[in-house]
C-alpha positions as CSV (number, residue, x, y, z in Angstrom):
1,X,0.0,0.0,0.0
2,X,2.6,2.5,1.2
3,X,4.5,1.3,-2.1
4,X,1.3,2.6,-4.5
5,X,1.3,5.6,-2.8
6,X,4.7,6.6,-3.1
7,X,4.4,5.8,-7.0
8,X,1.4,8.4,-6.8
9,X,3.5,10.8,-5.4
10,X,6.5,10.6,-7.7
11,X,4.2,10.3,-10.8
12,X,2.6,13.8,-9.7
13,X,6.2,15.1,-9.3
14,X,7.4,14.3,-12.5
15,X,4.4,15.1,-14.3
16,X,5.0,18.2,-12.5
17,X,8.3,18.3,-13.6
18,X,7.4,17.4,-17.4
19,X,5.2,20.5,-17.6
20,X,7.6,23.0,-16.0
21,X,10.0,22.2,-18.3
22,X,7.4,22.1,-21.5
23,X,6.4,25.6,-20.2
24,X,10.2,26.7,-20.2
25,X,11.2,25.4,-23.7
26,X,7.8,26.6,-26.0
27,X,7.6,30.2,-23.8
28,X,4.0,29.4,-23.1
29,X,2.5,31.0,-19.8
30,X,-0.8,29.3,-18.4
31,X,-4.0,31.0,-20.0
32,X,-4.8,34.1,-18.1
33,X,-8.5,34.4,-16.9
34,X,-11.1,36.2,-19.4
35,X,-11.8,38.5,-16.5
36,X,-8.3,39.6,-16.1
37,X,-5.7,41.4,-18.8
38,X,-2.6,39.9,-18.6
39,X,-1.2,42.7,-16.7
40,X,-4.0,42.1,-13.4
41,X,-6.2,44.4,-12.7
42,X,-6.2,48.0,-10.7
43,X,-6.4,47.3,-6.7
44,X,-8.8,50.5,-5.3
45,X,-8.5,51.7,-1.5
46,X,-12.0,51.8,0.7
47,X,-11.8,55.6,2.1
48,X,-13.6,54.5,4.6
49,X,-11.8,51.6,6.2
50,X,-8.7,51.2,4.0
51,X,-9.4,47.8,2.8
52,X,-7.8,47.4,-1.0
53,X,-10.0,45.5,-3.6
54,X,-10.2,44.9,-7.4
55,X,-11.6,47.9,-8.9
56,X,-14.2,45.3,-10.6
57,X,-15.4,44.4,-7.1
58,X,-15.9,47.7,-5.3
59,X,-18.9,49.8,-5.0
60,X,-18.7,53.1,-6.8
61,X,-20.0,55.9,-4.9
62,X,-20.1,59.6,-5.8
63,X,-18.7,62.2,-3.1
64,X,-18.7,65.4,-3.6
65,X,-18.2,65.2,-7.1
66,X,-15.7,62.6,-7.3
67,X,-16.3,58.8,-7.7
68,X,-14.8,56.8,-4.7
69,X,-15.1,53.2,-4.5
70,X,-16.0,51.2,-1.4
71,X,-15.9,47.1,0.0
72,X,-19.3,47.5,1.0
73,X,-22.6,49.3,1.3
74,X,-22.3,49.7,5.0
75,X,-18.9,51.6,4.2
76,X,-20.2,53.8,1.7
77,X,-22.8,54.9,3.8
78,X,-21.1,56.0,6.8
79,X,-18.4,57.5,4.2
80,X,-21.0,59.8,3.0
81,X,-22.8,60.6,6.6
């Protein structure tokens, strides 16, 4: 049993290995998500609590004039009080 399991093990490592190295010689990177651009995406700061999120996740919220973006309703309401 303990024999079968340490085959599992090695052939995980050297499939691991295989791909690494397939990776290194063609130049190709894993696919980036459709969701994402290749350089990430822009990290926004709450103004109200100083948490930092993707801008795609915040809560936009106008003040005074300007568009701020929040984690959370509950910030953006006390922001704005």
């Amino acid at each position: 049993m303990i024999r079968l399991l340490l085959l599992v093990i090695l052939g995980c490592v050297v499939y691991s290995v295989f791909v690494m190295l397939v990776r290194q010689v063609t130049g190709r990177k894993p696919p980036v998500p459709r969701e994402k651009t290749s350089c990430g995406e822009e990290m926004v700061k709450d103004p109200q609590c100083g948490t930092y999120l993707p801008r795609s996740d915040a809560l936009p919220g106008q003040v005074k004039g300007e568009t701020r973006y929040f984690c959370s309703k509950e910030c953006r309401d006390k922001y704005s009080r």
